[in-house]
Every structure is written in structure tokens, then in C-alpha cells.
N, C-alpha and C positions, 0 to 999 in steps of 0.2 A: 237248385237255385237257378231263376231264368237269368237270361242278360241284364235287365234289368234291375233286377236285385244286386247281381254281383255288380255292375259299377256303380250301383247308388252305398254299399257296405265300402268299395275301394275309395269313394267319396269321401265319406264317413271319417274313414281311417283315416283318409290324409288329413282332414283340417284337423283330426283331434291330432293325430304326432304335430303339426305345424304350428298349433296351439301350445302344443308342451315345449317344442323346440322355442320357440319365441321365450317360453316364460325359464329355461335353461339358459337363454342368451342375457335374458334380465337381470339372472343370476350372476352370470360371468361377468358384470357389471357395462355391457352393448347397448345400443338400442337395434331391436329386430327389426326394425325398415330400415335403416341401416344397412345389418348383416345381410337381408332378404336382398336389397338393393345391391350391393358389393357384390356378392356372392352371381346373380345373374348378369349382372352386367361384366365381370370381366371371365365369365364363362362366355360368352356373344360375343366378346372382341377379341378372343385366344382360338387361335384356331390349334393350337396345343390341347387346350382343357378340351376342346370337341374329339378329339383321337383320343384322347385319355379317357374321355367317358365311353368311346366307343369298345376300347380294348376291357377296361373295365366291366363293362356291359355284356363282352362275349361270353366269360365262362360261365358267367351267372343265368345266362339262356338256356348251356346245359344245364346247370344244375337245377333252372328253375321247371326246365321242363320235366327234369325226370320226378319232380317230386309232381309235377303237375297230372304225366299218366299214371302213375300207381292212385293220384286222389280220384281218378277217373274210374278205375278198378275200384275202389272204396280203401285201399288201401293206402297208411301213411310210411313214405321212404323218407324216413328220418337219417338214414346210411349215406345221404351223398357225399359227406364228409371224407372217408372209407373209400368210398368207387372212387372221389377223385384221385384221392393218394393212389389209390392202386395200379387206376388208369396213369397216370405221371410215371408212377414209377416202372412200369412195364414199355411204356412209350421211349421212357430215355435210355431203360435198357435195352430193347431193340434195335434204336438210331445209334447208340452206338456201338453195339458189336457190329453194325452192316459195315462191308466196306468202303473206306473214304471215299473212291471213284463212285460206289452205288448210284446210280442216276433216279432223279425225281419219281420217275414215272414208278418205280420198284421200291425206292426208299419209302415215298409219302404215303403208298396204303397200307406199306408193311405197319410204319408207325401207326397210324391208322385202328386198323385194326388189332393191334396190342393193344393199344389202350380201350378202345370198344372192348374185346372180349374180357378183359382183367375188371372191370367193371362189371359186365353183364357175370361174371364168376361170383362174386360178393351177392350181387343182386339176388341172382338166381338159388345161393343158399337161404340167404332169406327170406323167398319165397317159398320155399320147399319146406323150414320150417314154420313157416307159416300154414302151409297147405297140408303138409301130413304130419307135423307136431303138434299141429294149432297152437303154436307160442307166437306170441302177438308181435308184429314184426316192427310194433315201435323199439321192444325189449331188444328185441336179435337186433335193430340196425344200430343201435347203441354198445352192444355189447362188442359190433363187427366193425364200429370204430374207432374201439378202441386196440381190440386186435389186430388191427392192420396196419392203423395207428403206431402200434410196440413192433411191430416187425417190419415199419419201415422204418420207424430208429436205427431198433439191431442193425437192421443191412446198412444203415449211413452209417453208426459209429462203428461197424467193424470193419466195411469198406470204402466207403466213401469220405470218412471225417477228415480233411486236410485242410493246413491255414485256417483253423477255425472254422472252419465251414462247413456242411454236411453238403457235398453235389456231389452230382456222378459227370463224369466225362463228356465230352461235348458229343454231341448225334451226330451223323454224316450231313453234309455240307448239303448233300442231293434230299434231306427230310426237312430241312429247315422252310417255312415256309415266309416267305420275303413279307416286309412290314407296306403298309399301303402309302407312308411316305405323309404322311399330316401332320409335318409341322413336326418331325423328329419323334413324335411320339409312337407307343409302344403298342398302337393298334395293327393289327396284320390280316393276311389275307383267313386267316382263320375266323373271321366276322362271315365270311360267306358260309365254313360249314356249319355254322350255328344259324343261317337263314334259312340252311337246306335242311337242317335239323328239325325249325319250326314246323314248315312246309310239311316235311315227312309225318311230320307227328299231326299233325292237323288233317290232311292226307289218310293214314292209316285210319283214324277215328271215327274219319265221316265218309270215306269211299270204299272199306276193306269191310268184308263179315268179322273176319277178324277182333279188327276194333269193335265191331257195334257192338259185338259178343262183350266184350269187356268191359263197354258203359253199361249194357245189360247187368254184367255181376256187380259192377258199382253200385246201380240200383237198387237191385237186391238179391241176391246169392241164391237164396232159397228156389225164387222163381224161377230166375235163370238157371240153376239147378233141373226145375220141373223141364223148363221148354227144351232139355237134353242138353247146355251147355256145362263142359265138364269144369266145374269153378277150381278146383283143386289144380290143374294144369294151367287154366289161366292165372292164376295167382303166384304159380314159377312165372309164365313168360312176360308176364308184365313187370315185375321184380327184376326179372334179367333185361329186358329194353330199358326199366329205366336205372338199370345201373350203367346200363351200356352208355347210356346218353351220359348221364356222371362223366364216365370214364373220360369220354371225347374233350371233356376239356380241358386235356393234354396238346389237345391242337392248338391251344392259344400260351398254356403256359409254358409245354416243353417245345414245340416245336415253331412258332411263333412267338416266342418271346424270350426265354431262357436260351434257349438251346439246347438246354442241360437240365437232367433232375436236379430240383433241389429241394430241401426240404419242406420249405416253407413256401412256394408257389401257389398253394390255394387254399392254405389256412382259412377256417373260417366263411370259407365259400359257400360249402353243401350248407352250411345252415341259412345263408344267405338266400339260397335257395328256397327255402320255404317259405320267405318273405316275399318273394320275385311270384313265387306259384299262389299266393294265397291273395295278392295283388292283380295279380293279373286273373285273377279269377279263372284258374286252371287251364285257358284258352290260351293257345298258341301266339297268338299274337298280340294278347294280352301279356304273355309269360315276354315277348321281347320288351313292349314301352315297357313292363314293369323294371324289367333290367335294365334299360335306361333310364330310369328316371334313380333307381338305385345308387346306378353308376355315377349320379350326376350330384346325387349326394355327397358319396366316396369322393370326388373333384369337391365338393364344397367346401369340404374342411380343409384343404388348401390352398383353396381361393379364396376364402376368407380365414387363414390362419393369424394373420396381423390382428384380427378383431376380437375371436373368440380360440378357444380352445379345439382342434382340428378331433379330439375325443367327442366333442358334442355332436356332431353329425354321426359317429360310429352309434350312439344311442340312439339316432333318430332313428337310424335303421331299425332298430332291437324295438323300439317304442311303437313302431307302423302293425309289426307284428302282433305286439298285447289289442293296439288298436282294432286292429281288422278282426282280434277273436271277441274285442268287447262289442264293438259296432255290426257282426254279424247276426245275432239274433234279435238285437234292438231294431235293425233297420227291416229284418223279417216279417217281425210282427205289427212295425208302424206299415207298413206294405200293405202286409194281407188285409189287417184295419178298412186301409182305404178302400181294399179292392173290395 
């Protein structure tokens, strides 16, 4: 699908969710210029709701991006749900067994790359069954988050459950990565590794053989096959970068934000993520507006809580997604039409 196509289908999507959302607010007994009005205007004068949509926005850059290179490989990482949790949980279990004194420079890659590699772990099985199973790696990333899912329970209620709560211990003081200071809100300096994230990944795709090799099997396997590209190992290491990418977004919730595993820090994310990657039209910098503009939703249903129910925007989100898979072959074929 050219440029063209994917923002005329992300078009598409939006006015039909904007359309349903409106007639959702009708329901809630609102009026949507109204909500529509509310909802932007004290987003523009809160310099709070702007940190809030930006921290909001960060994890969902990884998550959107990883699902964005595997759709690039032709493959779907349904699993970011899994990498996230694993990546969090390996991040918080590093920062804190480090020692308290640990200094930045030691603590922040350590953390770092815990949660990268605990990700690109998950990823990379389900590339490999993928690649010499042929079990279809929508099945496995489903299956790998549920199992990682249950065994980051276990580990919270056999060691972490206290005062009702599932967390683990706070990270070293030298991993924690300081908030950017907007207005008290909970955005941190972990929004830069998710620009360098974009970057990298935009970077690898269109300047690395590497990458090109991988839009090649996207394309089509067979071919890329013929021209001596070995598809079976591409299909591990794109799985494993984009679980790795998953994983990273422990930078924003364990180490910029919590400071602490806990259970529920990105509930619900990795699937977010497939909204953010199918919006942005798999493109790098597509994959970050599309996480803001996500994120900006996520702010809406509390910026307009007084009006409407703060659950209707959680569906807008869910709603963008039916949309963009109903509005993707419609807007295809009205295309080729013209062309």
C-alpha cells in the first residue's frame, strides 16, 4: 500500500470512529460539539493534559512500532502484550537488585537492556516457531501472552503481593529516569528513547541491507527466498527486534514512571499497539502521531469526564481499529478505480 493510500484508509478510519463516537455521545444523552469542543479546548489550556498525552503516547510508540516492523516482515506480533510484561518485569528486577549507590551511567543501560533482551526472548520464540514450526505466529503470540501473563502473576503473588498490591521493590535511584517537569505530569525523559526508537527503526528499514532484506520477505517470501534471502532467519530476527522494541517500554513505565514493577503498568498496551501501527500506516513517524493522537484520546475521557462516560473514548480506541480494517479495502479499490 503506497503513502497515499495508507493516509487516505487512516482518513477513512478516523471520521468513521468520529462518527460512531459522536453517535455514542448521543447516546450518553451529550451533544458531540459540545463533548468535541470541551474535550480540545481544555486539552490547549492544560499544559498538564499535554505531559499526560505525551507520557501516554510514549509506550504505545514501542509497542506501536514493534507491531509496525514484523507487519513490514509480513508478519503479525500480536505478542506485545507479553514482551511488555516481560520487558517491566525484568527491568524492575534488575534496577533493583543493582546497588543503591549504582551510578546512572551503569544502572540506566543495565535497566535498559533487561528489558530489551526479555522481550526480544518472547519475540524471538515466536519467530522460530514461526520459521521452523510454521505455527502461525498470530496463534504463538497469543498463546505467549498468556503464559507470561500466568508467570508474572505467580511471581507477584508469591513475591511481590503486599498491602494489596502486586509490585516489586523500588529500582536504584541511579536507573530512575527523571520526569521532564510539565506541569507535574508523569511524562519523562523516556519520550526521547522512544524518538530514537522511531529514528532507529526508520533508519534500519531504508539505509541497512538488512532491513531492505525484510521489506523484501514482507513482500513476498517465495521471491525473497529465490533472490538467496534466508526467510526462515529473518522471521527469528525481526520477532526478536520487535519484541525487543515491546520490551523498551519499561523505560517509560518502570523506570520513568513507577519506579517499581507493578502489575498493571501496561495493561492493555501491546494491543494498543496494533491500533497506533495500523494508523500510522506502519511508518515510523506515522507510528509516533498515531500514538499521539491515541494518547490524546486516553486524556479525553478525562477531560471530558463531567459530560460523558471517560469508557467511551476506551472504545473509540477499539472502534479506529474495526475501522481502519473496514475502510482498508474500500479505500483500495475506490483508488485503483480512479487511478
Amino acid at each position: 500500500m503506497n503513502v497515499k493510500t495508507e493516509v487516505s484508509v487512516a482518513l477513512v478510519a478516523l471520521l468513521i470512529a468520529a462518527a460512531i463516537g459522536s453517535i455514542l455521545i448521543v447516546i450518553a444523552g451529550a451533544s458531540p460539539l459540545d463533548v468535541w469542543i470541551a474535550v480540545i479546548d481544555r486539552t490547549v489550556r492544560d499544559p498538564y493534559a499535554w505531559g499526560q498525552i505525551l507520557a501516554k503516547a510514549t509506550p504505545l510508540v514501542f509497542s506501536g512500532l514493534a507491531v509496525a516492523i514484523a507487519l513490514r516482515a509480513g508478519l503479525f506480533n500480536i505478542g506485545g502484550e507479553g514482551q511488555m510484561v516481560a520487558g517491566c518485569l525484568a527491568c524492575g528486577a534488575v534496577g533493583a537488585a543493582l546497588p543503591a549507590g549504582t551510578p546512572a551511567v551503569i544502572a540506566i543501560p543495565a535497566c535498559v537492556i533487561a528489558a530489551a533482551l526479555a522481550g526480544a526472548a518472547i519475540g524471538a520464540l515466536t519467530g522460530a516457531m514461526r520459521a521452523y514450526r510454521n505455527a502461525h505466529e498470530v496463534i504463538v503470540s497469543i498463546m505467549m501472552n498468556a503464559i507470561v501473563g500466568g508467570v508474572a502473576l505467580w511471581i507477584g503473588n508469591t513475591w511481590l503481593f503486599t498491602g494489596g498490591v502486586t509490585a516489586g521493590p523500588p529500582i536504584a535511584h541511579g536507573a530512575e529516569l527523571p520526569a521532564l517537569g510539565i506541569a507535574g505530569s508523569s511524562a519523562n525523559v523516556s519520550v526521547f528513547f522512544a524518538a530514537l526508537a522511531a529514528g532507529g527503526t526508520w533508519w534500519w528499514f531504508e539505509r541497512t541491507k538488512t532491513g531492505v532484506e525484510w521489506r523484501w520477505v514482507g513482500q513476498g517470501p517465495r521471491a525473497a527466498a529465490t533472490a538467496g534471502i534466508r526467510v526462515p532467519r529473518a522471521y527469528v530476527w525481526v520477532m526478536t527486534a520487535s519484541g525487543a522494541l515491546a520490551g523498551l517500554s519499561a523505560t517509560h513505565a518502570v523506570m520513568g514512571w513507577r519506579h517499581a514493577y507493578q502489575d498493571d503498568l501496561v495493561r492493555n498496551l501491546g494491543f494498543l499497539g496494533i491500533a497506533v501501527a495500523l494508523l500510522g500506516g506502519g511508518h515510523p513517524l506515522g507510528v509516533v502521531i498515531a500514538a499521539l493522537f491515541i494518547g490524546f484520546l486516553q486524556n479525553a475521557g478525562l477531560a471530558a469526564a463531567d459530560l460523558v462516560p471517560k469508557s467511551l473514548f476506551d472504545v473509540l480506541s477499539a472502534m479506529i481499529i474495526l475501522a481502519l480494517a473496514a475502510a482498508s479495502p474500500t479505500v483500495r479499490r475506490a483508488l485503483e478505480k480512479k487511478a
